[in-house]
mmJSON file of the N, C-alpha and C atoms, coordinates in Angstrom:
{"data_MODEL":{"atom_site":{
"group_PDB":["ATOM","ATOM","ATOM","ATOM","ATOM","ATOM","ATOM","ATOM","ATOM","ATOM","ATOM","ATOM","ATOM","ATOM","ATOM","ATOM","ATOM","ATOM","ATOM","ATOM","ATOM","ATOM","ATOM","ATOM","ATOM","ATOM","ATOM","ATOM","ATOM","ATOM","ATOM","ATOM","ATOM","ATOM","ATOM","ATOM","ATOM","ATOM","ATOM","ATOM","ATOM","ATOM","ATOM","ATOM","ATOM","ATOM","ATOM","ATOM","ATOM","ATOM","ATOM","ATOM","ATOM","ATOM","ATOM","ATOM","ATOM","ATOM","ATOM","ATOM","ATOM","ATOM","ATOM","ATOM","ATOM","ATOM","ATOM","ATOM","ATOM","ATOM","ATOM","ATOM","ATOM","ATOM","ATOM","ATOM","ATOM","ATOM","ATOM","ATOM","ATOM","ATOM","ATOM","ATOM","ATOM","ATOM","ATOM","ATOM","ATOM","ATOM","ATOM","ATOM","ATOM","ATOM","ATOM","ATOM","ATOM","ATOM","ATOM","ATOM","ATOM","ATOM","ATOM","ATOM","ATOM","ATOM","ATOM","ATOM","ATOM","ATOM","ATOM","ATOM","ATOM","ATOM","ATOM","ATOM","ATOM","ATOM","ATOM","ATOM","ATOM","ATOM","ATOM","ATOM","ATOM","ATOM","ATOM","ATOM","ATOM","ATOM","ATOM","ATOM","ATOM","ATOM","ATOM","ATOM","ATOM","ATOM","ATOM","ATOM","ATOM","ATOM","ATOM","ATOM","ATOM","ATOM","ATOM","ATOM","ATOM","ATOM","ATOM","ATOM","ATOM","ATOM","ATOM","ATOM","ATOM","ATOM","ATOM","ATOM","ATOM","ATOM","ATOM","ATOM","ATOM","ATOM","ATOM","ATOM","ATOM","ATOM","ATOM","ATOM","ATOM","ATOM","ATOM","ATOM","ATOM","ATOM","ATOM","ATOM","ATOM","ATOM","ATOM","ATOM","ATOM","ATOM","ATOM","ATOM","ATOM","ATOM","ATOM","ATOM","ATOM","ATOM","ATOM","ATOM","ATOM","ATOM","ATOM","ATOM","ATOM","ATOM","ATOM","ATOM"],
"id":[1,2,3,4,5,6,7,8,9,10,11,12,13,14,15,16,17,18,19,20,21,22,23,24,25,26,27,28,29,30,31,32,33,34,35,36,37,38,39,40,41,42,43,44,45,46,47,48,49,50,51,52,53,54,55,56,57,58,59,60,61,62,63,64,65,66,67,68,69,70,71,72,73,74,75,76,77,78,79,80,81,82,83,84,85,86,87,88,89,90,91,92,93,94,95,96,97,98,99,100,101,102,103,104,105,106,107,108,109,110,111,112,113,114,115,116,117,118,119,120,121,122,123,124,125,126,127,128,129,130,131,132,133,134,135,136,137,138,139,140,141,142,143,144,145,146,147,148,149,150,151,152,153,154,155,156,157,158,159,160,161,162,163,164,165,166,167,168,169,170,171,172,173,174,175,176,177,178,179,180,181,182,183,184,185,186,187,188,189,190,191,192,193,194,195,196,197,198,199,200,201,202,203,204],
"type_symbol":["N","C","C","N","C","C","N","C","C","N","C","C","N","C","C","N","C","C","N","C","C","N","C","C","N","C","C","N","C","C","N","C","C","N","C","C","N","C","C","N","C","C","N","C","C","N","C","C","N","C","C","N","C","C","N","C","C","N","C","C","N","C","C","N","C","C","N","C","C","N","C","C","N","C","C","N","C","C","N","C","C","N","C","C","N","C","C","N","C","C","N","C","C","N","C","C","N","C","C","N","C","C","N","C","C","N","C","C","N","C","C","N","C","C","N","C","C","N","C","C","N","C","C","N","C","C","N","C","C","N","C","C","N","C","C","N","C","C","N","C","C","N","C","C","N","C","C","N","C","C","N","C","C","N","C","C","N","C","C","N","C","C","N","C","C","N","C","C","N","C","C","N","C","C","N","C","C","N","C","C","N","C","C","N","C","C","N","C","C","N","C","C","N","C","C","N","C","C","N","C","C","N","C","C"],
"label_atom_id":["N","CA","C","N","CA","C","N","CA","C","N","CA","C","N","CA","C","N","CA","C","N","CA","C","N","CA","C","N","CA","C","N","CA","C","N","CA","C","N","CA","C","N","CA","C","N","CA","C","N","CA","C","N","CA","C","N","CA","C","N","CA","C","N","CA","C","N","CA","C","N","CA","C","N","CA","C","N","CA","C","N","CA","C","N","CA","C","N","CA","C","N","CA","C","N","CA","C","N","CA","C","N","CA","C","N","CA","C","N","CA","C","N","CA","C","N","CA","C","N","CA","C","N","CA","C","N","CA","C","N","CA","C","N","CA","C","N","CA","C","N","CA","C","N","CA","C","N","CA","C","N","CA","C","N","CA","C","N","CA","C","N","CA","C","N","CA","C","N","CA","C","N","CA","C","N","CA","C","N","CA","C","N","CA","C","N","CA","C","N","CA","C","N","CA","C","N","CA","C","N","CA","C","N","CA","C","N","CA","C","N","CA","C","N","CA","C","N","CA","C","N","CA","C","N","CA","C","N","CA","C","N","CA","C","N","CA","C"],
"label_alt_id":[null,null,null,null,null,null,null,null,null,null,null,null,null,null,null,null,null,null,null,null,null,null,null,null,null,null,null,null,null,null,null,null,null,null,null,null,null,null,null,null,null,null,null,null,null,null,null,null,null,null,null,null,null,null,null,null,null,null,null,null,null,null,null,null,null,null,null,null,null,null,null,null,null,null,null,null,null,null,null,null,null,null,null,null,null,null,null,null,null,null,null,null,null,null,null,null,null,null,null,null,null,null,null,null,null,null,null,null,null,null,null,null,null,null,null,null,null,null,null,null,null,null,null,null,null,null,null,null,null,null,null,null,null,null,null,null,null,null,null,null,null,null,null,null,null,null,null,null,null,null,null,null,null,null,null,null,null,null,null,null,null,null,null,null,null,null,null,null,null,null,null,null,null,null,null,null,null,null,null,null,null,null,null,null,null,null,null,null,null,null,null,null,null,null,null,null,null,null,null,null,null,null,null,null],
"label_comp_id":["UNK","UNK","UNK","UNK","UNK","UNK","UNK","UNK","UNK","UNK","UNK","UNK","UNK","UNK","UNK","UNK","UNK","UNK","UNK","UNK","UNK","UNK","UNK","UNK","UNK","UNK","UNK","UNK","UNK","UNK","UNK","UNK","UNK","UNK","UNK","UNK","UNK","UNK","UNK","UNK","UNK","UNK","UNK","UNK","UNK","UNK","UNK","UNK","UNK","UNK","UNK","UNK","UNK","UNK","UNK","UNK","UNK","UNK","UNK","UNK","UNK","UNK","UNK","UNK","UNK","UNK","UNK","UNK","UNK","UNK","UNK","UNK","UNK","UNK","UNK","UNK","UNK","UNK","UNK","UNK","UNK","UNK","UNK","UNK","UNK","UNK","UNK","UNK","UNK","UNK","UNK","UNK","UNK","UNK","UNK","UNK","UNK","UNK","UNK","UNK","UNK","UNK","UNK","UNK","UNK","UNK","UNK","UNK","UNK","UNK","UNK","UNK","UNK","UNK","UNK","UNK","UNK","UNK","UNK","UNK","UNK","UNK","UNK","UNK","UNK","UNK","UNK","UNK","UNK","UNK","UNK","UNK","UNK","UNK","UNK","UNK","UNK","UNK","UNK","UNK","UNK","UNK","UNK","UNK","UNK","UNK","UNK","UNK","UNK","UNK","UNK","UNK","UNK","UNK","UNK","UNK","UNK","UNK","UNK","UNK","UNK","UNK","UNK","UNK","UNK","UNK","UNK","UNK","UNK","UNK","UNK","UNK","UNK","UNK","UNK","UNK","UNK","UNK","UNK","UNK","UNK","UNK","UNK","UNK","UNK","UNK","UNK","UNK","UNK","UNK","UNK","UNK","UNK","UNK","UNK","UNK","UNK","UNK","UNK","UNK","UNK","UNK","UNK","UNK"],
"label_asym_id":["A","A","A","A","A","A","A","A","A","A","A","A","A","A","A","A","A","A","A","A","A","A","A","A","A","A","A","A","A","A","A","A","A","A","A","A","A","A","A","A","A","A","A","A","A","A","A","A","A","A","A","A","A","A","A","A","A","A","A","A","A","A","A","A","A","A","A","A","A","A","A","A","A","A","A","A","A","A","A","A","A","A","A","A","A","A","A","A","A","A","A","A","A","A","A","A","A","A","A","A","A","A","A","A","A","A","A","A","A","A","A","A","A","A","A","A","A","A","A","A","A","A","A","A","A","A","A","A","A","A","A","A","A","A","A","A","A","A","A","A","A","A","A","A","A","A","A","A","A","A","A","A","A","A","A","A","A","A","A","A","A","A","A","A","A","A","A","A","A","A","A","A","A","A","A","A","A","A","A","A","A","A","A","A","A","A","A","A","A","A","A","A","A","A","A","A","A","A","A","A","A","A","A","A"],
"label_entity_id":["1","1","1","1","1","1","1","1","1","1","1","1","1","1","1","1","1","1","1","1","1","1","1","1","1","1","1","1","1","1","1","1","1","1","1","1","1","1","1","1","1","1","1","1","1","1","1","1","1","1","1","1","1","1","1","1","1","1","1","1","1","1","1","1","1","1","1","1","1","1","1","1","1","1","1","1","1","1","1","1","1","1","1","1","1","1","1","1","1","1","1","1","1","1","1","1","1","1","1","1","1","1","1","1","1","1","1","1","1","1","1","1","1","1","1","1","1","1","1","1","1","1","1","1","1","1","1","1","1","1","1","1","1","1","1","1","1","1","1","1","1","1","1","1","1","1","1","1","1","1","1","1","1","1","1","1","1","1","1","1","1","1","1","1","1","1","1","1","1","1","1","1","1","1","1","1","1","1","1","1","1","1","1","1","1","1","1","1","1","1","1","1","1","1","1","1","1","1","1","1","1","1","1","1"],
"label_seq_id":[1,1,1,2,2,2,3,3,3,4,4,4,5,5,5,6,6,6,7,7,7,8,8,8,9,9,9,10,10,10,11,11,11,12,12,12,13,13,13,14,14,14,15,15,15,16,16,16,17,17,17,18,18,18,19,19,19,20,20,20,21,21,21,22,22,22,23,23,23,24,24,24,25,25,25,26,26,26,27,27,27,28,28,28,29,29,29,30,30,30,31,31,31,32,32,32,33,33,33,34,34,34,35,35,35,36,36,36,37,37,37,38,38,38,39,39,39,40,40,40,41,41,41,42,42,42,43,43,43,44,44,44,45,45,45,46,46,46,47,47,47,48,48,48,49,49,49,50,50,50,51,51,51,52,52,52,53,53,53,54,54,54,55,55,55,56,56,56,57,57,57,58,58,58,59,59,59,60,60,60,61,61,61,62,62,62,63,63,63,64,64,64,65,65,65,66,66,66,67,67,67,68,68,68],
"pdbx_PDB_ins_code":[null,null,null,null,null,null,null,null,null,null,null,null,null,null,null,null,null,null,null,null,null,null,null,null,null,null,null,null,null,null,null,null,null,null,null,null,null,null,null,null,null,null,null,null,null,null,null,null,null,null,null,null,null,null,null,null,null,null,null,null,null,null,null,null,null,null,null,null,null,null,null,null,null,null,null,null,null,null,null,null,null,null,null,null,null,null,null,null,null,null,null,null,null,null,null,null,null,null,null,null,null,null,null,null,null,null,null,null,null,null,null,null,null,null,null,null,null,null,null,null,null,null,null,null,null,null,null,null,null,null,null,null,null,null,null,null,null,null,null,null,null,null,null,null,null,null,null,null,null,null,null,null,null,null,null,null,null,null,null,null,null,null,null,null,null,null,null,null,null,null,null,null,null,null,null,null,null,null,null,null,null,null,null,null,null,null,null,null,null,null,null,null,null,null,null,null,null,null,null,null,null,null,null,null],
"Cartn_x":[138.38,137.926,136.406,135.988,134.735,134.154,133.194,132.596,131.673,131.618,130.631,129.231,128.773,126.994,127.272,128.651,128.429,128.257,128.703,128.092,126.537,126.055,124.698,123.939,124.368,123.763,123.615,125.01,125.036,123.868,124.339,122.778,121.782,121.11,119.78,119.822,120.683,120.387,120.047,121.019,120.526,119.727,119.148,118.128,116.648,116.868,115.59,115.404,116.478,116.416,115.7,116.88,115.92,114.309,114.033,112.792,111.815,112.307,111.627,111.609,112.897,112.83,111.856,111.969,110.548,109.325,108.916,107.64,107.113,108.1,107.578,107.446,108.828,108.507,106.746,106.333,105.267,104.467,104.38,103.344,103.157,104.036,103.869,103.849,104.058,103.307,101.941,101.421,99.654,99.75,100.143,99.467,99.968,100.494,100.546,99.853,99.438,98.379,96.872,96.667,95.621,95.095,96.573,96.403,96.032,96.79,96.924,94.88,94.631,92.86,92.125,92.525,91.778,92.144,93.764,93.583,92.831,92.775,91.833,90.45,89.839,88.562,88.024,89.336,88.855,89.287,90.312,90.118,88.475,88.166,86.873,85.668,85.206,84.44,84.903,86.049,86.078,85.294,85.847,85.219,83.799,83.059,81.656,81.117,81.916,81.255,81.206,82.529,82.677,81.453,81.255,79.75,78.721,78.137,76.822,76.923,77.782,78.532,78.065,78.168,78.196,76.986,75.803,74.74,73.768,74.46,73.476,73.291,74.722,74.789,73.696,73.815,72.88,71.712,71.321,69.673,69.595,70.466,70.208,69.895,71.28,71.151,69.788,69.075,67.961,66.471,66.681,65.809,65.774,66.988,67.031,66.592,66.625,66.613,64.705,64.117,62.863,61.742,62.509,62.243,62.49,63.313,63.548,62.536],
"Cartn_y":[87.969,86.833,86.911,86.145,85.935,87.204,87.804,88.808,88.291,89.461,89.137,88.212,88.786,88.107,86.8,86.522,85.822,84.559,83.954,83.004,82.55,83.849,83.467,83.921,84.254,84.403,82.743,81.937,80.708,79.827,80.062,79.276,79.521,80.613,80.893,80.31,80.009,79.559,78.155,77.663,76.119,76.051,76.709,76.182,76.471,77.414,77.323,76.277,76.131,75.001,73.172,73.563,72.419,72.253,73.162,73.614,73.224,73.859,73.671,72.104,71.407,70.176,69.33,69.887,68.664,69.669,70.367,70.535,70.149,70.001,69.445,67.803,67.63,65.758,65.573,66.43,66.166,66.505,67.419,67.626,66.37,66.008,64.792,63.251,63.235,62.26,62.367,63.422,63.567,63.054,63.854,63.201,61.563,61.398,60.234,59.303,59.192,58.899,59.057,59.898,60.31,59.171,59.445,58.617,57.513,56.797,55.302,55.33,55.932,56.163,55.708,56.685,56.655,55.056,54.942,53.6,52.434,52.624,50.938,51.505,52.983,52.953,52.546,52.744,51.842,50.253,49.783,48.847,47.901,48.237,47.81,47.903,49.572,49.41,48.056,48.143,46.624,45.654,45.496,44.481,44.673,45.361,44.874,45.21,45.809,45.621,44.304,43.494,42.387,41.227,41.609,41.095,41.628,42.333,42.838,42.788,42.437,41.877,40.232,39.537,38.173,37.742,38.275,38.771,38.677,39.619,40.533,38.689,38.618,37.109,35.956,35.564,34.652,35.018,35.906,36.372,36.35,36.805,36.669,35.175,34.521,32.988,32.159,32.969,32.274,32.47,34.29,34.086,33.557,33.17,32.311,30.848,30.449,29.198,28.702,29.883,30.193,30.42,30.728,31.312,29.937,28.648,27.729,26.397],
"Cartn_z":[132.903,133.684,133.895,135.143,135.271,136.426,135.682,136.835,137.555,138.915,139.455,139.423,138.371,138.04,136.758,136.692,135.501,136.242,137.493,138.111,138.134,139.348,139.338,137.949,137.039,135.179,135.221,135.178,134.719,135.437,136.63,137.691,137.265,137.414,137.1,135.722,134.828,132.794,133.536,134.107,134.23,135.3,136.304,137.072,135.924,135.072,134.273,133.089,132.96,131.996,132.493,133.327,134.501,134.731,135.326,135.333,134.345,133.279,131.531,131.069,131.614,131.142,132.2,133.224,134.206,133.828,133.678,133.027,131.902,130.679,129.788,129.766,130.798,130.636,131.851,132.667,132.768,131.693,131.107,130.192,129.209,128.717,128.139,128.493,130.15,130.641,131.147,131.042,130.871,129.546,128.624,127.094,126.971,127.084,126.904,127.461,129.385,130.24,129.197,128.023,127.829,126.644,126.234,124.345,125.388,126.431,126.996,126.9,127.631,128.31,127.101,126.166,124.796,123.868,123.584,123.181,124.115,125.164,126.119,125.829,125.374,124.973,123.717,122.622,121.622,121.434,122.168,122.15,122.754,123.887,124.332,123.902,122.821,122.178,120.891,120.798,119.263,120.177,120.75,121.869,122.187,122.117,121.944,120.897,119.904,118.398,118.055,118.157,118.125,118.399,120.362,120.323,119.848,119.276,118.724,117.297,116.538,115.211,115.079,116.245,116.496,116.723,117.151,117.972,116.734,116.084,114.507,113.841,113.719,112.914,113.121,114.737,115.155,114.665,114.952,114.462,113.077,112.379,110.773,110.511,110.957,110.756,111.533,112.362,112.863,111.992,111.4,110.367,109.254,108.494,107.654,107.927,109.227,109.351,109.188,109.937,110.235,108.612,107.896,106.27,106.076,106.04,105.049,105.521],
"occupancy":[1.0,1.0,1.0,1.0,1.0,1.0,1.0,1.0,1.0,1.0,1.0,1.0,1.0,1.0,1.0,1.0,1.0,1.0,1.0,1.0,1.0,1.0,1.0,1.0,1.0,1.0,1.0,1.0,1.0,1.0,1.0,1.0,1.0,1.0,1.0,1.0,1.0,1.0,1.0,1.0,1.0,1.0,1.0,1.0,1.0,1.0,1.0,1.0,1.0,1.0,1.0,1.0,1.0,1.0,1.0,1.0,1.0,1.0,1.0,1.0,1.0,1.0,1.0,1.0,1.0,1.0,1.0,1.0,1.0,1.0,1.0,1.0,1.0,1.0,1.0,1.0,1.0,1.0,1.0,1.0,1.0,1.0,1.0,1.0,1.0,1.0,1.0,1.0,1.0,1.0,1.0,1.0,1.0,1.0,1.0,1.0,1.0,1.0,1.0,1.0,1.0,1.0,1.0,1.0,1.0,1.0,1.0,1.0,1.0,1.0,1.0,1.0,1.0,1.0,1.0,1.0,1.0,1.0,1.0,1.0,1.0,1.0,1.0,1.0,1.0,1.0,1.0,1.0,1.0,1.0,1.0,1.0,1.0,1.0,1.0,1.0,1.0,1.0,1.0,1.0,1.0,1.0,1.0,1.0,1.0,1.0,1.0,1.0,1.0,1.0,1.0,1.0,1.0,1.0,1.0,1.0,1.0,1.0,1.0,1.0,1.0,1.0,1.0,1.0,1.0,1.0,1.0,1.0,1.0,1.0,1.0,1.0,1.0,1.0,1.0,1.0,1.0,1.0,1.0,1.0,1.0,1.0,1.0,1.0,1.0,1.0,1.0,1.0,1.0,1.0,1.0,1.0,1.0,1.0,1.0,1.0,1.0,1.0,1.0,1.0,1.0,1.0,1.0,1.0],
"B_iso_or_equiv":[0.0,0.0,0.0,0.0,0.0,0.0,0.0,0.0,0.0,0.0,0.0,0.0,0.0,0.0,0.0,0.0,0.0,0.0,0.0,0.0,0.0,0.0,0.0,0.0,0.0,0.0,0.0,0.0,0.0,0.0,0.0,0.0,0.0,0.0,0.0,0.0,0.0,0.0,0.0,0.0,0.0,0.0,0.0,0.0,0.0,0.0,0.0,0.0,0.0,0.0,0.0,0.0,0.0,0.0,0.0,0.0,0.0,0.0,0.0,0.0,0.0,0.0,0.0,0.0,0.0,0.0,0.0,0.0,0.0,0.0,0.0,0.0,0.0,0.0,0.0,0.0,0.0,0.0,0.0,0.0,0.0,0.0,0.0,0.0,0.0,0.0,0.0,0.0,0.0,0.0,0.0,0.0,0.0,0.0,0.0,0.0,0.0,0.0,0.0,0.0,0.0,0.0,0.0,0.0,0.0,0.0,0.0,0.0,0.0,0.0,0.0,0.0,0.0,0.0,0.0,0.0,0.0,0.0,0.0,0.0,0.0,0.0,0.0,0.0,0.0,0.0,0.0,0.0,0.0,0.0,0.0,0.0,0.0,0.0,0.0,0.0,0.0,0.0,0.0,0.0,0.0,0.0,0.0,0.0,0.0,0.0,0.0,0.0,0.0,0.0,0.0,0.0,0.0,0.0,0.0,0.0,0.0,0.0,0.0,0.0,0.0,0.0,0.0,0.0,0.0,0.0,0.0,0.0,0.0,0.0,0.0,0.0,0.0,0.0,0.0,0.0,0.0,0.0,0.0,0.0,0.0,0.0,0.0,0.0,0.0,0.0,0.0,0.0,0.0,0.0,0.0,0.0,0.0,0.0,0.0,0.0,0.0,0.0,0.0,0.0,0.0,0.0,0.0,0.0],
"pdbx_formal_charge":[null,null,null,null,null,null,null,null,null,null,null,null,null,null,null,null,null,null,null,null,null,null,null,null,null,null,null,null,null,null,null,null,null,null,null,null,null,null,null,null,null,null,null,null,null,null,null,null,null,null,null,null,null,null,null,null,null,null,null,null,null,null,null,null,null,null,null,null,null,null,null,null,null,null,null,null,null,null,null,null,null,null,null,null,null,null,null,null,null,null,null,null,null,null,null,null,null,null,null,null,null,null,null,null,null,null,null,null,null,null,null,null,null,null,null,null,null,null,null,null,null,null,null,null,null,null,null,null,null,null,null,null,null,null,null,null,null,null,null,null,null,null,null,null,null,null,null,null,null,null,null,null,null,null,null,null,null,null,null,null,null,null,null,null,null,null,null,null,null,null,null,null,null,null,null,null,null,null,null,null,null,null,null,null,null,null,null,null,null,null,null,null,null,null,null,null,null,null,null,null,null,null,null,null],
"auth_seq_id":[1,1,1,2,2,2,3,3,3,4,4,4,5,5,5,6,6,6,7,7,7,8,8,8,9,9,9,10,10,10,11,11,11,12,12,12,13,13,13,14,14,14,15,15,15,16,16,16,17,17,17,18,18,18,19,19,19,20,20,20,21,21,21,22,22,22,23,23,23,24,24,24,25,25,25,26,26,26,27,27,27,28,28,28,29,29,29,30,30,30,31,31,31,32,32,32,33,33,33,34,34,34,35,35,35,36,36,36,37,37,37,38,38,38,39,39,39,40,40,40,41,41,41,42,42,42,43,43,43,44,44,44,45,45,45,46,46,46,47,47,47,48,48,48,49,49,49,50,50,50,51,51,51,52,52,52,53,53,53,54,54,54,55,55,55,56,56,56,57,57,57,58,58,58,59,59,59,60,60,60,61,61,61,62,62,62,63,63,63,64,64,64,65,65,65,66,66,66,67,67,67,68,68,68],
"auth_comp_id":["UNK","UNK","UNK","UNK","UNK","UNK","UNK","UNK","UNK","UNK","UNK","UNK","UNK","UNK","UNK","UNK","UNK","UNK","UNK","UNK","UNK","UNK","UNK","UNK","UNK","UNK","UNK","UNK","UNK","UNK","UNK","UNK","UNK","UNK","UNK","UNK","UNK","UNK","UNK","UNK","UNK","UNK","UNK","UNK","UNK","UNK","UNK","UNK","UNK","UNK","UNK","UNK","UNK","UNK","UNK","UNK","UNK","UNK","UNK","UNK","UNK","UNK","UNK","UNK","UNK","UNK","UNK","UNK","UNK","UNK","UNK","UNK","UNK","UNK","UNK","UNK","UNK","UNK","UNK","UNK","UNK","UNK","UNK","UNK","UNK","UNK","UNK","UNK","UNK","UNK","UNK","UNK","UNK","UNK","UNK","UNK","UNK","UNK","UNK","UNK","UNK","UNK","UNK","UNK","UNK","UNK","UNK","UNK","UNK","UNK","UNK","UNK","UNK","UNK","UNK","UNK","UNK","UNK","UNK","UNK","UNK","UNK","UNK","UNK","UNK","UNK","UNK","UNK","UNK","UNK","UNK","UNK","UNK","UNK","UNK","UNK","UNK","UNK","UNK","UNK","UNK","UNK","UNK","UNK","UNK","UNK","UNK","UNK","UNK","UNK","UNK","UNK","UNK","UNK","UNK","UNK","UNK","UNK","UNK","UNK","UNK","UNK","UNK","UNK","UNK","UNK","UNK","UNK","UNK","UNK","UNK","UNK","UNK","UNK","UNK","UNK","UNK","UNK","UNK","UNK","UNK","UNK","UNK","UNK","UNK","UNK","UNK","UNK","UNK","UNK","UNK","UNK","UNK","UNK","UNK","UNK","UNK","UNK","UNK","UNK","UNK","UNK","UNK","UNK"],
"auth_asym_id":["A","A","A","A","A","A","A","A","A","A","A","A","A","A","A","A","A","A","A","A","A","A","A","A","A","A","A","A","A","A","A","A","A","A","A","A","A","A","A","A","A","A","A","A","A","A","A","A","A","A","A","A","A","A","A","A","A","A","A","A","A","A","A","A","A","A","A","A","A","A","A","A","A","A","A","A","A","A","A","A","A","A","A","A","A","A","A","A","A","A","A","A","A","A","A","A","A","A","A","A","A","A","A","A","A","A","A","A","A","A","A","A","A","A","A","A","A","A","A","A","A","A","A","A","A","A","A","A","A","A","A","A","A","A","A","A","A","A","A","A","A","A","A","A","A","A","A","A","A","A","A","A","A","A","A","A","A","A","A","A","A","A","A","A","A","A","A","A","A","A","A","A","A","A","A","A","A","A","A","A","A","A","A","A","A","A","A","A","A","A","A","A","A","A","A","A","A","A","A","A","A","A","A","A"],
"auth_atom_id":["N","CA","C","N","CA","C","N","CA","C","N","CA","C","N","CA","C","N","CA","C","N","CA","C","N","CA","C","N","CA","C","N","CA","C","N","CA","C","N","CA","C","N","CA","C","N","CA","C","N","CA","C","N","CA","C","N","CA","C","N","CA","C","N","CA","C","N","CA","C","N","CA","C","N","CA","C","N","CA","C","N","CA","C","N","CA","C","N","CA","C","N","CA","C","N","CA","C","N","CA","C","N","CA","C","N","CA","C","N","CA","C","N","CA","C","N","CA","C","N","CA","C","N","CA","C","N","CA","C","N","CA","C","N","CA","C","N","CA","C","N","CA","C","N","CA","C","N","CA","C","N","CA","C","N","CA","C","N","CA","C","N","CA","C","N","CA","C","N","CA","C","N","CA","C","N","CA","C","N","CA","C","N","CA","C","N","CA","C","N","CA","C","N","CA","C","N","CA","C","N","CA","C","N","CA","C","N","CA","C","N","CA","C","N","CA","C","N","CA","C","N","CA","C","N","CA","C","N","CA","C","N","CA","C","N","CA","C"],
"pdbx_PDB_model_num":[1,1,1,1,1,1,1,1,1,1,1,1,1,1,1,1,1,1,1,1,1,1,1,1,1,1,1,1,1,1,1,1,1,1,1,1,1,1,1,1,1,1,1,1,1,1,1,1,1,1,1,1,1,1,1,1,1,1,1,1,1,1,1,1,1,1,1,1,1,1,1,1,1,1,1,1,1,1,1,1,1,1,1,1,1,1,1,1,1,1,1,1,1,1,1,1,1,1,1,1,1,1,1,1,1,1,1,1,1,1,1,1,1,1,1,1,1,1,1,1,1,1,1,1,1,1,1,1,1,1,1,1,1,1,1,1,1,1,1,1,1,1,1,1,1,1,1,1,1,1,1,1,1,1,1,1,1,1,1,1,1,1,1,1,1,1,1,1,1,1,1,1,1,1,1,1,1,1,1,1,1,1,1,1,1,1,1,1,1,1,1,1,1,1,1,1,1,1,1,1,1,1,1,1]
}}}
């Protein structure tokens, strides 16, 4: 049958397991919080490449206009 310590053996397996599983689901809700940070930083730099892309244009198209 079941001895003494084979109870608290079983507890302690699943209180560490436990344990292991909320640490890692935090660990990977930092990384993920992180990728989130990093994708809205490149989205926003597109976003002002976008304007200084648009920017570049006008001025080209103004020296051409200035040349003709």
């Amino acid at each position: 049958m079941i001895n003494g310590w084979s109870i608290p053996a079983i507890a302690f397996a699943v209180v560490s397991q436990a344990a292991a599983a909320i640490w890692w689901a935090s660990d990977t809700n930092t990384k993920v919080e992180r990728n989130t940070t990093a994708i809205e930083q490149v989205v926003e730099n597109e976003k002002e490449i976008a304007v200084v892309q648009m920017q570049q244009q006008v001025i080209v198209d103004d020296i051409k206009e200035m040349k003709s």
